[in-house]
N, C-alpha and C positions, 0 to 999 in steps of 0.2 A: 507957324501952324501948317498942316502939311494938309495938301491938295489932295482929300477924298472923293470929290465930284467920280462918279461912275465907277468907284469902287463900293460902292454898298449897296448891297439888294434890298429892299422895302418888297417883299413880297403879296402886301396887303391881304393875309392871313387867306387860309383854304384853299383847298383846291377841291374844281370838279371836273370831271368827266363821261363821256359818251357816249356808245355807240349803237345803231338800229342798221339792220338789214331790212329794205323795204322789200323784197321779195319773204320774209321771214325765216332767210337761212338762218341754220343754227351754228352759233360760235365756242368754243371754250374760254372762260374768263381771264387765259393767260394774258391775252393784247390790253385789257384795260386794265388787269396789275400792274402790266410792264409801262404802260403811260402814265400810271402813278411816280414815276422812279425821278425822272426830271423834274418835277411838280415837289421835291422832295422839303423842300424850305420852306413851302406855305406851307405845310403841319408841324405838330411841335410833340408828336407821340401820345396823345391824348385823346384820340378817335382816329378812326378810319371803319370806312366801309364800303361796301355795295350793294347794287340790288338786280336780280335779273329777272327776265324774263321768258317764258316757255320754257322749264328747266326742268319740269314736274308733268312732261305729258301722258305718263302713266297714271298719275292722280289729277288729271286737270281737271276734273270734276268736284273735286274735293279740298277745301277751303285749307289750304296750307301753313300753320300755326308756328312761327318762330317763337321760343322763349326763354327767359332768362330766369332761373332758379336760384335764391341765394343757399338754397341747402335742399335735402330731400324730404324734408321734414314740409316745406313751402310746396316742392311740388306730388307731393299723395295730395295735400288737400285741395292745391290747384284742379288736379286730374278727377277728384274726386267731383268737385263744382262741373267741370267741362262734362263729365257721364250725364249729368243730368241736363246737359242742354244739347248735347250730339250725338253723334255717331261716330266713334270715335275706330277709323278704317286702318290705322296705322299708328305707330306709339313707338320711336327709338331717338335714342342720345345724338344729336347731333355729330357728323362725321368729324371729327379734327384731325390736326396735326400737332403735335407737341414742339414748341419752337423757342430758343431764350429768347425772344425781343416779346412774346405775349404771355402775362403772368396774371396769377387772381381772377382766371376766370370764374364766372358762376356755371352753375350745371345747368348747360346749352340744351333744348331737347326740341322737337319738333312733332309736329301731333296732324295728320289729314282726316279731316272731320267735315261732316252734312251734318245741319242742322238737323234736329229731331221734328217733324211734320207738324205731330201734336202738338208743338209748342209753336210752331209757327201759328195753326190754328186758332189755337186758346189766345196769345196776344195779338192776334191779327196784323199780323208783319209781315212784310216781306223778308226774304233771308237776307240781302246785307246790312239792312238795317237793324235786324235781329244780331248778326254777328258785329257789327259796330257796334252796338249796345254792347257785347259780354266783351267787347279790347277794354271798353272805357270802364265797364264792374271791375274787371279782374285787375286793369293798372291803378285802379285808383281804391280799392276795396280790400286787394289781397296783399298783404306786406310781404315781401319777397319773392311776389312774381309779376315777370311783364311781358308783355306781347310784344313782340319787338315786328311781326310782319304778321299778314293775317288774309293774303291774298289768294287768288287758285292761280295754278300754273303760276307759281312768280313769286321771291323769295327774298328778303334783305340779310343781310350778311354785315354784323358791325362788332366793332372793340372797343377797347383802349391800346392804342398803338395808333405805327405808321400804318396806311394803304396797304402799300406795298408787302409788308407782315402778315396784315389780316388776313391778304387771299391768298398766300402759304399756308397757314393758321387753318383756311374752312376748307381748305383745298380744289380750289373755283378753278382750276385744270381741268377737274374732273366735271366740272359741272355743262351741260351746254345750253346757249339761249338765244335767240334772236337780236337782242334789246339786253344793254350793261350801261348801268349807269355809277357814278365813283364819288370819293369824298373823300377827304382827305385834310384834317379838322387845327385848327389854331385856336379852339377856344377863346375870349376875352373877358369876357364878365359873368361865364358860366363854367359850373366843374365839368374835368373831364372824369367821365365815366361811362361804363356799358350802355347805360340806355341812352342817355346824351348824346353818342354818338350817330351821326348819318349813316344811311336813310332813315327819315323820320315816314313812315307809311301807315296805312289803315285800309285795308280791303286791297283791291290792288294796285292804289295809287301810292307813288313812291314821292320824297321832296330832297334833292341835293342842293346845299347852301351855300356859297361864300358870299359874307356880307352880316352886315348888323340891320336889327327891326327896331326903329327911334317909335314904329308906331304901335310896339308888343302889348302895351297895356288895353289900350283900346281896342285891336284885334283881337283881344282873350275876352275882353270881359264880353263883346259882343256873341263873339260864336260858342262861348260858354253855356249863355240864353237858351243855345240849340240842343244841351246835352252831350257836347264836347265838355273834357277835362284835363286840362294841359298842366299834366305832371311830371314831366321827363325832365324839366331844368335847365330849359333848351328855347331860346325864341323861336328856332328854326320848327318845329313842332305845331306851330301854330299855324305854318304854311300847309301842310299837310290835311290839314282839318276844314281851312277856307276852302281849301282845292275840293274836298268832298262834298263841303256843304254846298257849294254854286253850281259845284256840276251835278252828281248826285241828286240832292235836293229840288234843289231851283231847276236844275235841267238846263242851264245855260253853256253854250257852246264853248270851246277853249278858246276863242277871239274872243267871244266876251265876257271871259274870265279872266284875261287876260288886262281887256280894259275897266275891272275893275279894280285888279290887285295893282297894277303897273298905268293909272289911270291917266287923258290925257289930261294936261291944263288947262282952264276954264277958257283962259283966248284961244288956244287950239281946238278946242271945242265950240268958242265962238264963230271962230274963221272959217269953219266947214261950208261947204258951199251945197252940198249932197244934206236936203232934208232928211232924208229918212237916216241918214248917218249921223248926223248932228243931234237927231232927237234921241235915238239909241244911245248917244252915248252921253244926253241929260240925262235920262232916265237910268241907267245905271250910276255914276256920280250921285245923283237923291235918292237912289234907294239903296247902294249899299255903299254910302260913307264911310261908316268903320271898317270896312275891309279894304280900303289903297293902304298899302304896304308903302309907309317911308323908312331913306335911311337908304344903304346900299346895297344891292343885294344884286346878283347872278344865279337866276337857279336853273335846274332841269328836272319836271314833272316827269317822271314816267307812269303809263296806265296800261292794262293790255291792249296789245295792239298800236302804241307808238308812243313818241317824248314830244314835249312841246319846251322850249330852253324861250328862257326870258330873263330881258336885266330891267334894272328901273328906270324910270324915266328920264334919271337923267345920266343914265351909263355911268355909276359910277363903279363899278367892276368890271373887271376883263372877262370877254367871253368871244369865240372865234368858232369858226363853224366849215365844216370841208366836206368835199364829196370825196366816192371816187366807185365807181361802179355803181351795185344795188347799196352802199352802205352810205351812212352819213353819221358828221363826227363833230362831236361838242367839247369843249375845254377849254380852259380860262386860259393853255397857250399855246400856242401850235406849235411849240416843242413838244407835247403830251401827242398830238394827233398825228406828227411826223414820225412817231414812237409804234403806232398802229397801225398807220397808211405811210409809208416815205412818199409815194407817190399821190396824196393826196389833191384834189384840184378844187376851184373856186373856191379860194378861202377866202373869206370876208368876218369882218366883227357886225353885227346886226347894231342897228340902232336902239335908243334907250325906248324901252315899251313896245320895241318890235316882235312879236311873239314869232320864235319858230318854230313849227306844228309838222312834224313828221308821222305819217301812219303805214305801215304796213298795209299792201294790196290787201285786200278782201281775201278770207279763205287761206293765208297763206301761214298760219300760225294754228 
């Protein structure tokens, strides 16, 4: 029998990555395609994407609409529903590139739209709670079209393909942002397809995955309750959703969103010697049980104005994090980050449930 030992890669499926300029300089999305390229074995061609940030500062005022059309016949009547609920500032087919590794696309288009006043009025809503409402009509209501991003200033970008394709494919050269975050997909017990694919987003929060959710069912059926509708065929989908309803919602800070998704153990939580920290984080443990995400998982939240990267409790996915000037850099390996920084410094892997929370200076986006 012949000695395989350190001849076989177990890549433990997906790759992500990341990077933010905390002064909020603007980048072109070449560096985090090109860190896709090493990362190439965790996907298997069946997703890839990104998502960026400040890349729409001539519309950043206006709610930035990714979508996926299966025909044109889906999108009149999609566009036809959107007149009636927006203001519809901008209306053209998403930029491509024609490439053989991406095929089957659907009819990609993008839409920059303000909610219409009077209907904020008449339902008495706030506007993203208004436009959360029409992602969840339109994906779950309209057969043949999905919202795939739906933020201002800030835009997801995804396939069926490698990474590394897809940002050939939107042409994210062209594009620039402060803030990129990556994905780079191995599917397991779901289809790979268009909307399946990373980033999973809603307003301007983004969600990159590698990793499995053992706790999907419980997590859905709970944030369901709230008017969430997790249609995409995707666990990872459901992170997206918790991330809006505790922040958003409930108004609870990214540490303590943190300890609810990635929460600690009850003796760790026993051992705390700081009351006021010990009971903070009973009190979350009892009131939002359904949402600790088990199972393994590594992700990176992006929102305007910064990323917060987090693994589970008990680290069981690779995540590594580097400096090196105003910038800071996430990826499951620091071959990807050596890829975008060579000169990158203070590299460390965070511990399990250690949220890392990076924000752009004030004013600087």
């Amino acid at each position: 029998m012949n000695n395989i030992e350190g001849k076989v890669r177990i890549p433990s499926g997906c790759a992500i990555a990341a990077v933010i300029s905390k002064d909020g300089n603007r980048m072109t999305g070449e560096k985090i395609v090109e860190s896709m390229k090493p990362m190439h074995d965790r996907s298997n061609g069946l997703g890839g994407g990104f998502a960026a940030y400040g890349i729409y500062p001539e519309y950043k005022d206006f709610y930035a609409l990714h979508m996926f059309f299966n025909d044109r016949a889906a999108r009149k009547e999609c566009e036809a529903f959107l007149k009636e609920r927006f203001e519809i500032v901008k209306s053209e087919i998403m930029p491509t590139r024609k490439i053989p590794a991406i095929t089957d696309e659907p009819v990609i288009w993008r839409y920059f739209v303000a909610p219409l006043q009077s209907n904020l009025h008449n339902l008495q809503l706030d506007e993203k709670e208004y436009v959360a409402r029409t992602v969840m009509k339109i994906n779950c209501e309209m057969s043949g079209s999905f919202v795939f991003s739906s933020g201002k200033n800030m835009g997801a970008f995804k396939a069926v393909g490698f990474p590394e394709d897809v940002g050939v494919f939107y042409k994210l050269d062209e594009y620039e942002g402060y803030s990129w975050t990556a994905h780079g997909r191995y599917p397991t017990n779901t289809p790979g397809w268009w909307g399946g694919a990373h980033p999973f987003t809603l307003l301007d929060y983004s969600i990159v995955h590698n990793g499995e959710i053992s706790s999907y069912d419980a997590n859905r059926r709970f944030i369901e309750m709230f008017g969430y509708k997790c249609t995409l065929q995707t666990d990872t989908e459901v992170i997206t959703y918790i991330m809006d309803y505790l922040l958003r919602v409930q108004k609870l800070t990214l540490n303590e969103v943190a300890s609810v998704i990635a929460a600690p153990f009850w003796s760790t939580i026993d051992s705390k010697t700081d009351l006021y920290d010990k009971q903070k984080h009973e009190y979350l443990r009892t009131v939002f049980p359904s949402l600790l995400i088990t199972g393994p998982f590594s992700i990176v939240f992006g929102f305007n104005g910064g990323l917060m990267a987090l693994n589970d409790r008990l680290k069981l996915r690779s995540m590594v994090v580097g400096e090196k000037d105003d910038k800071v850099f996430i990826a499951s390996e620091e071959a990807a980050i050596r890829v975008m920084e060579p000169n990158a410094e203070n590299m460390y892997a965070p511990a399990g449930g250690e949220p890392v929370i990076i924000k752009v200076k004030e004013g600087a986006f």
